[in-house]
C-alpha positions in Angstrom: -8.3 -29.9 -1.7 -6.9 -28.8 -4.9 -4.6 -25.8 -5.7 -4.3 -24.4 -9.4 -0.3 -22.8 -8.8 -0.2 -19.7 -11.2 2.7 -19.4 -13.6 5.1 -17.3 -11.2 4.3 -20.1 -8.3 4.9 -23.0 -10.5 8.4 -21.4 -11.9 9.5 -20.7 -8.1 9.0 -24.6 -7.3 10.6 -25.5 -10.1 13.6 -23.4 -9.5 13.7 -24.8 -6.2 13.3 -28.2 -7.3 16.3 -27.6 -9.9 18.3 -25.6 -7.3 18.4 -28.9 -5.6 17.0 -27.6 -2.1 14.6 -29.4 -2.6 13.5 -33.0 -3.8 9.8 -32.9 -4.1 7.3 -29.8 -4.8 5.1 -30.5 -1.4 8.8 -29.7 0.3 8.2 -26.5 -0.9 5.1 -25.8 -0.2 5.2 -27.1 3.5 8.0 -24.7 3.8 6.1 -21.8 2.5 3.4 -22.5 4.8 6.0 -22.9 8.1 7.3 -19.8 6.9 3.9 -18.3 6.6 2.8 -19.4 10.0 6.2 -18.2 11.6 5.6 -15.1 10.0 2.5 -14.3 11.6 3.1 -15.8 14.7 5.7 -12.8 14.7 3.8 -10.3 13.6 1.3 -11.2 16.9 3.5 -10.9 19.0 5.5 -8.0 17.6 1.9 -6.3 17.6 1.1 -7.8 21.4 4.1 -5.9 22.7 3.6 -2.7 20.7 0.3 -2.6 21.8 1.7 -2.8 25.3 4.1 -0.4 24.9 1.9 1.9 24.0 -0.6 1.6 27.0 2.5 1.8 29.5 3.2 5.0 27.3 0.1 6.2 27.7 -0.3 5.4 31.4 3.4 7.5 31.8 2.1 10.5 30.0 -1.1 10.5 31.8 0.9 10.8 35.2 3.5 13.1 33.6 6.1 11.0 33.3 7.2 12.0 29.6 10.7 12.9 27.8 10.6 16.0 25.7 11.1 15.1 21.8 15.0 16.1 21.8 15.6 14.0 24.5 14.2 11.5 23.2 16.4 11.4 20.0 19.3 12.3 22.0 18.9 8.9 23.5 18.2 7.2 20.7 21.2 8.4 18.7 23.4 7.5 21.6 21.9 3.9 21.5 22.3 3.9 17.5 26.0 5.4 18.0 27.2 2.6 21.0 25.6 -0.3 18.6 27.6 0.9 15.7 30.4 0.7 18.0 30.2 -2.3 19.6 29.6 -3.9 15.9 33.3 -2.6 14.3 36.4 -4.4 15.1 
C-alpha cells in the first residue's frame, strides 16, 4: 500500500525526525497509529460504561430512585471542593 503524506504530515515527521525522537519516518507513523488505536480503544470503553451508566440511571428513575437537580450539584461541588483539597500542599 502506498500513502501520498500531505504537506502538514510530511513537516510533522520531519520535525520529529529533527527533534531527534525519532530515527526513521515509519517510527512515527507506527506511533501515530498505536496512538490512534489506543485512542479508540478508549473511546469504547469510555462509551461502554456511559452507556451503562445510563441504563442503571434509567432503571433508578423508573423505580424512583432519583436525586433532585440541587442535590445533585451539591454533591458534585463537594466532590470537586475535597479533590481540590486533597491536591494543595
Amino acid at each position: 500500500m502506498q500513502i501520498t503524506l500531505n504537506e502538514q504530515q510530511t513537516q510533522f515527521i520531519t520535525t520529529q525526525l529533527a527533534s531527534g525522537n525519532f530515527t526513521h519516518p515509519e517510527e512515527v507513523v507506527t506511533t501515530a497509529f498505536k496512538l490512534l488505536e489506543k485512542l479508540q480503544a478508549e473511546y469504547t470503553d469510555w462509551l461502554t460504561e456511559t452507556r451503562t451508566q445510563l441504563e442503571t440511571a434509567a432503571t433508578e428513575l423508573d423505580h424512583g430512585q432519583s436525586l433532585d437537580g440541587e442535590t445533585f450539584i451539591a454533591e458534585i461541588l463537594e466532590r470537586f471542593q475535597a479533590a481540590k483539597e486533597h491536591e494543595q500542599p
